[in-house]
C-alpha positions in Angstrom: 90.4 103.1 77.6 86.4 101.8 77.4 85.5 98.6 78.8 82.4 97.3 77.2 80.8 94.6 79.5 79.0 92.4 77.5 77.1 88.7 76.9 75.0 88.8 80.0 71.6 87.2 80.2 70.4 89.9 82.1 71.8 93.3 83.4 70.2 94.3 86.5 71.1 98.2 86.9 68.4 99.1 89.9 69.0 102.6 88.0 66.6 105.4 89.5 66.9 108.8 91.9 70.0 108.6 93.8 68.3 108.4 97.2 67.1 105.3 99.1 64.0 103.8 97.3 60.7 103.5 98.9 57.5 101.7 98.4 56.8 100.6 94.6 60.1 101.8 93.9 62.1 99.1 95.5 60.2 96.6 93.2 62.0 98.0 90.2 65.0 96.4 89.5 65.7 97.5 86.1 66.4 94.1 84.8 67.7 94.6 81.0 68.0 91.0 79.1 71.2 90.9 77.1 72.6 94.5 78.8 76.0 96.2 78.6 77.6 98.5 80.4 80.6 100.8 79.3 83.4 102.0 81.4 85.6 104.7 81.2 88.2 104.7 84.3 86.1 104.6 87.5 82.5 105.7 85.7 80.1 103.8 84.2 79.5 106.5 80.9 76.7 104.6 79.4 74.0 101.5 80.2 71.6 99.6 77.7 71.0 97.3 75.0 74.2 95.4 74.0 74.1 96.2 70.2 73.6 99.3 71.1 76.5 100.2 73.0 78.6 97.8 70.7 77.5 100.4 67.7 78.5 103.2 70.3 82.2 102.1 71.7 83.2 100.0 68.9 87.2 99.9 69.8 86.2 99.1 73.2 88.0 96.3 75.0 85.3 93.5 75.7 84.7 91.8 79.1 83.0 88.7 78.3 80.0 88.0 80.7 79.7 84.3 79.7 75.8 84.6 79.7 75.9 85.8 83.7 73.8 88.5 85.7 75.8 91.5 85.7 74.4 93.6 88.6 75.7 96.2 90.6 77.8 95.4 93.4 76.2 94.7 96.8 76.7 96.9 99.6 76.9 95.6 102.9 76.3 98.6 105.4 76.5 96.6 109.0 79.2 94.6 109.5 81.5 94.2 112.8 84.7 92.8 111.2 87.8 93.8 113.8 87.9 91.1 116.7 89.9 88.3 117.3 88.9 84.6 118.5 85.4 83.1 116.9 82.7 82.7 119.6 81.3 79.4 118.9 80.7 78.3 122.0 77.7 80.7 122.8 75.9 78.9 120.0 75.3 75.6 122.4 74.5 77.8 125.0 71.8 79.6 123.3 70.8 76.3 122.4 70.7 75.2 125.6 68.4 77.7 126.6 70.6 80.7 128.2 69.0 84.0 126.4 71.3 86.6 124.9 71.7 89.6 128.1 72.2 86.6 130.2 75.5 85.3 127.9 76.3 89.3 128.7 75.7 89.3 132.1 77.9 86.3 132.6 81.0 87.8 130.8 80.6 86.1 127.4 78.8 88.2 124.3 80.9 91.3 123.3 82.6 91.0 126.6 84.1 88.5 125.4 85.5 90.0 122.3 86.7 92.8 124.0 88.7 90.8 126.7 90.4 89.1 123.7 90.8 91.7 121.1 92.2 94.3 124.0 95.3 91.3 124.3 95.8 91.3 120.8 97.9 93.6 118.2 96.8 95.9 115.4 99.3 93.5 113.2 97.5 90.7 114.6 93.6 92.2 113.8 94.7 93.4 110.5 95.8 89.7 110.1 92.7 88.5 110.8 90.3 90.8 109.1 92.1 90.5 105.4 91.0 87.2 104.9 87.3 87.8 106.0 87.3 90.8 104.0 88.2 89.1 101.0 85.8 86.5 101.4 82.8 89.1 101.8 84.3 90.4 98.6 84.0 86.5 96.9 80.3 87.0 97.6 80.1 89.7 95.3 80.2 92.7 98.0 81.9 95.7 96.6 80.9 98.3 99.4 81.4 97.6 103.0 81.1 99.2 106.3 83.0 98.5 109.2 82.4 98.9 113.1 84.7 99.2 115.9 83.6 98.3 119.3 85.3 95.4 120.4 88.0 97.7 122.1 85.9 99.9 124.5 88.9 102.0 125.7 90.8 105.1 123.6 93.3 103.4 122.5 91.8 99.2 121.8 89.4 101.9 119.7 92.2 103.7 118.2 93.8 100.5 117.1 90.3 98.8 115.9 89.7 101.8 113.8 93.9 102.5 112.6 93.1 98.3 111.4 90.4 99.7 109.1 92.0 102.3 107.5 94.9 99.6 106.5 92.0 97.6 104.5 91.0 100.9 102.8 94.5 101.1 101.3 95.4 97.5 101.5 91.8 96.2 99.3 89.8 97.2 96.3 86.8 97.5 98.3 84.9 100.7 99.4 85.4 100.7 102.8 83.4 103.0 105.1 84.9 103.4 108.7 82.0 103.4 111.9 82.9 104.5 115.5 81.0 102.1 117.8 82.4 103.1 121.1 79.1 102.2 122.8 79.0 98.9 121.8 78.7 97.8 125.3 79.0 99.1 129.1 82.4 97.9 129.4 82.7 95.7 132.5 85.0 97.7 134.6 82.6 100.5 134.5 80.0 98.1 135.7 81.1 98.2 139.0 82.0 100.6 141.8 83.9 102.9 142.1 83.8 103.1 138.6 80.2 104.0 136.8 78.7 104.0 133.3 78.3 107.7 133.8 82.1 107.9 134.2 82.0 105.7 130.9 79.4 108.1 128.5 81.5 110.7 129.6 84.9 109.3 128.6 82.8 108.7 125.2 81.9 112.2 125.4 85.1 114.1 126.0 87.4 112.0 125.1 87.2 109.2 123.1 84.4 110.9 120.0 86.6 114.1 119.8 89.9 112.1 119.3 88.2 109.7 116.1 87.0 113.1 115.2 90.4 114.5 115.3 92.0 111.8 113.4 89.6 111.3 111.0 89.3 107.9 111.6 85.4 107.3 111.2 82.7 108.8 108.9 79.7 107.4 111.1 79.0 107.0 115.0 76.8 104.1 115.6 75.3 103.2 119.3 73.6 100.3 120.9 70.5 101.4 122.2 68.9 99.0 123.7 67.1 97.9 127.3 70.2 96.8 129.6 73.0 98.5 126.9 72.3 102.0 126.5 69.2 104.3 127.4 67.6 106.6 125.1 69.0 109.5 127.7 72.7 108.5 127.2 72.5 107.7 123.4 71.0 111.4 122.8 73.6 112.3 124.7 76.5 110.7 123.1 75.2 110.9 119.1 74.9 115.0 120.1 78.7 114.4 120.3 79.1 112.3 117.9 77.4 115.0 115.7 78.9 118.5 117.0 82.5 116.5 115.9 81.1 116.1 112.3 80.5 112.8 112.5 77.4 111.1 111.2 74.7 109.0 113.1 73.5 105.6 113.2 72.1 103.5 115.7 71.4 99.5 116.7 68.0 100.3 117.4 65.0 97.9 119.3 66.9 94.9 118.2 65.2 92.8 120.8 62.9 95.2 122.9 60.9 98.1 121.5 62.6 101.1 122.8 62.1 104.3 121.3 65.4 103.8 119.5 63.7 103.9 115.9 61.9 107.1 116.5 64.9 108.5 118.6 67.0 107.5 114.9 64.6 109.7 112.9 64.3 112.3 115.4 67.9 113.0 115.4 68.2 112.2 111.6 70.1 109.3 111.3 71.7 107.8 108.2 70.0 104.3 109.5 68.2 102.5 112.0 69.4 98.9 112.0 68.0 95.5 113.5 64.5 96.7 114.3 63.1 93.1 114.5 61.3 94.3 117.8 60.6 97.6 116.5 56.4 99.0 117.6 53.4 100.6 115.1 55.0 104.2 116.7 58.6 103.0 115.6 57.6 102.2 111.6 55.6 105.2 111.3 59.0 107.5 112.8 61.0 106.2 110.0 58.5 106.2 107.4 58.5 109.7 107.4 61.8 110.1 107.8 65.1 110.4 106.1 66.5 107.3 108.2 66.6 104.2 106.3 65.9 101.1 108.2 68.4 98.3 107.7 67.0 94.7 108.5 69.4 92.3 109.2 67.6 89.4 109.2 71.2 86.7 109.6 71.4 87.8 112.8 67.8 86.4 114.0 68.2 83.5 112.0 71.3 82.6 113.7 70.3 83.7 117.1 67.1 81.1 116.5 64.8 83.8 117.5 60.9 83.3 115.9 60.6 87.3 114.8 62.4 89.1 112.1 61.7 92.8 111.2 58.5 93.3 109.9 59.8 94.2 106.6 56.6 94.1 104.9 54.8 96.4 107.2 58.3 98.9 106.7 58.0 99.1 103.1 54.1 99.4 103.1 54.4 102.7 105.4 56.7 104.3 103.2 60.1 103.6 105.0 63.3 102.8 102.9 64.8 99.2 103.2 68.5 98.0 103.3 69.6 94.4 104.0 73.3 93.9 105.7 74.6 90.9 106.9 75.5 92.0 110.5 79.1 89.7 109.8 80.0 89.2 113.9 82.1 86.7 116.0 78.5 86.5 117.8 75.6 86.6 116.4 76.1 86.1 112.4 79.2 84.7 111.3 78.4 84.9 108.0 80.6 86.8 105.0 77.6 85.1 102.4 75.8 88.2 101.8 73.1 86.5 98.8 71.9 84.6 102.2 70.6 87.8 103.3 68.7 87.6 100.2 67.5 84.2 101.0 66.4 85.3 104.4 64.5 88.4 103.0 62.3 86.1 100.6 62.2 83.4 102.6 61.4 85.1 105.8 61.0 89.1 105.2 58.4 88.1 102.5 60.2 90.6 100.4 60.1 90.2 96.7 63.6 89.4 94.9 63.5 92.6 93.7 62.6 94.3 96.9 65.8 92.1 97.7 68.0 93.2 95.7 67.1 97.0 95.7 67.5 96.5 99.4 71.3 95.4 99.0 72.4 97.9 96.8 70.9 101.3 96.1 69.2 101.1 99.7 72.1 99.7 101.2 74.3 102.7 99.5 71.8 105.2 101.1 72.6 103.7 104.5 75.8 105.1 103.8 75.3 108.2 102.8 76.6 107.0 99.0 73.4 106.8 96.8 75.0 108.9 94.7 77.9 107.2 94.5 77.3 103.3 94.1 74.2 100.8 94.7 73.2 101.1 90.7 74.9 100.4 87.3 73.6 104.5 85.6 76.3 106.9 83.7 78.0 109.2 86.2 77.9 106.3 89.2 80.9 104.4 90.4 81.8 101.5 88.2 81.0 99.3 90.6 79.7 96.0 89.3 79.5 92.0 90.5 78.4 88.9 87.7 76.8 86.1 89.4 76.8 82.6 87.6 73.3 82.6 87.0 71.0 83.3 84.4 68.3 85.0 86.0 68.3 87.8 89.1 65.7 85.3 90.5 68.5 82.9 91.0 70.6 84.6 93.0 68.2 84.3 96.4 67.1 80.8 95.5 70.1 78.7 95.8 70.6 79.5 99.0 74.3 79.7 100.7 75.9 78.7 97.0 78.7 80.5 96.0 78.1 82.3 92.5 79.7 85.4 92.2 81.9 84.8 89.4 83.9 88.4 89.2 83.5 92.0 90.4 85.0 95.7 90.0 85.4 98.6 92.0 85.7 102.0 90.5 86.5 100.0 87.0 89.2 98.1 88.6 89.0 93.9 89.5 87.8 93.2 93.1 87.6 89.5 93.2 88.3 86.9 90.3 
């Protein structure tokens, strides 16, 4: 059976090379007024006019688009969704004046998470992570990666990661599983006798062979960062990572400049994310590389910190773009992912456009799926989200509304 989507005000298809966009490309959209889009099981077979594909599929079943953007469904490609108990109370104490390593050193941060999701069962996380899930779906996400990290031992990691691949079965959503393992130092290896090079080791030999094993995570992500992990150790651990078949990513200068941006294209990354205190040396690593560079600019809004990522200075040395929305107990607990789209306008300076590219066919190649999903083009996933609005233009400017209306994953309804 063909579905024929049809009366949209505009269909936005962001068709182009399936590979992240960079430069001028991530100002074209490909905004058609009046589009459709015909479906044939999970594939989108044809794009274009709508009187032209009505003269093409003319027993088609209709979807009625009630005058709506019909886009492509966003992909959110950072997102920390296991843990337990919300972390509210760090807010007033950033507030208050108590910096971000400090609420670390004093036990609270991921610490906290981990002390509480450790206690907790796999029943229990599952629980908790449905719901969120299907709010991020609400917002029109289709695609979604998510981390561990919050367990910090084999088998809290084990469970985080077992939780995960329930949502793949138990939702509609694409669902793309990370290994973040070194999230954090945990605390007991903070002290003697125990070390942190007793830790990376365990990461090493024990804990990146067993995901591998089980085939529990596509990627292996790392927080690389002054005070977290060196650039020594997260060589070290993503060599791993990589000689079990896993693929890379890192947290990379998030509030330092480190070296972790040009240690992510060195090593050929999938994606670089944060980079809000990423240097000159750091932009011009990823702009000649393969590694896109994921800004996640909810996480700096929440934190009330001044800088975000210098987007514009990014996409003006070449590098490719993605927006996530970081979705944490800690630092942005947020499932809206069109606010990220605010933010990039807003504060990125990014065009909606830029935007949007950046949420989809960017944010697919920060998965390793631009071939995949991120654009409405025959051959790609049907993967598709209408917004309530009549022009893509919309969608960023009423910020933290609500207007995704309906979407589909591989042809089949995700939300609405």
């Amino acid at each position: 059976m063909t579905l024929l989507f049809v009366n949209t005000s505009q269909l936005v298809t962001c068709a182009g090379p399936a590979r992240a966009r960079r430069g001028p490309e991530m100002n074209e959209a490909g905004v058609i007024p009046n589009g459709a889009v015909a479906v044939e099981g999970d594939r989108i077979v044809a794009v274009g006019r709508q009187a032209e594909l009505e003269g093409r599929f003319p027993a088609a079943e209709r979807v009625d688009c009630a005058l709506g953007v019909l886009a492509p469904g966003l992909v959110d490609s950072h997102t920390h969704g296991i843990f337990g108990k919300a972390r509210f109370e760090e807010q007033e104490l950033r507030a208050a004046g108590v910096g971000y390593m400090e609420i670390a050193r004093r036990g609270g941060g991921i610490h906290s998470s981990v002390k509480d999701l450790r206690a907790r069962t796999e029943d229990d996380l599952y629980l908790l992570a449905l719901p969120r899930l299907q709010r991020l779906a609400a917002h029109g996400v289709t695609t979604v990666e998510i981390k561990s990290g919050y367990g910090l031992t084999l088998d809290d990691e084990l469970k985080s990661l077992r939780v995960i691949q329930r949502l793949q079965t138990a939702l509609p959503m694409r669902i793309v599983p990370t290994f973040l393992g070194a999230h954090e130092i945990p605390l007991e290896f903070r002290a003697a006798p125990r070390t942190r090079e007793e830790y990376v080791a365990l990461l090493e030999h024990e804990m990146i062979p067993q995901v591998a094993a089980q085939r529990l995570a596509v990627f292996a992500d790392i927080f690389c960062e002054p005070g977290v992990y060196t650039l020594d150790e997260t060589r070290r651990i993503l060599g791993a990572a990589r000689r079990h078949g896993l693929l890379l990513k890192l947290h990379a200068d998030e509030l330092e400049p480190s070296g972790a941006a040009e240690l992510a294209a060195e090593l050929g990354a999938t994606s670089a994310d944060h980079l809000a205190a990423i240097s000159d040396t750091g932009i011009k690593a990823l702009a000649a590389s393969d590694t896109v560079a994921t800004l996640l600019p909810g996480t700096m809004l929440f934190l009330g910190r001044p800088r975000q990522a210098p987007a514009r200075d990014l996409i003006a040395a070449g590098a490719a773009v993605a927006l996530a929305s970081d979705f944490n107990p800690g630092t942005s607990p947020t499932v809206n992912f069109p606010l990220m789209l605010t933010l990039a306008v807003s504060q990125l300076r990014m065009s909606v456009a830029e935007a949007f590219v950046a949420a989809t066919a960017n944010g697919a190649a920060a998965l390793g799926l631009a071939a995949e999903t991120g654009q409405l083009s025959p051959g790609f996933s049907a993967d598709l989200a209408l917004f309530d609005i009549g022009d893509l233009r919309e969608l960023p400017y009423w910020y933290g509304d609500h207007r995704c209306t309906r979407s589909w994953v591989r042809g089949k309804a995700c939300h609405g």
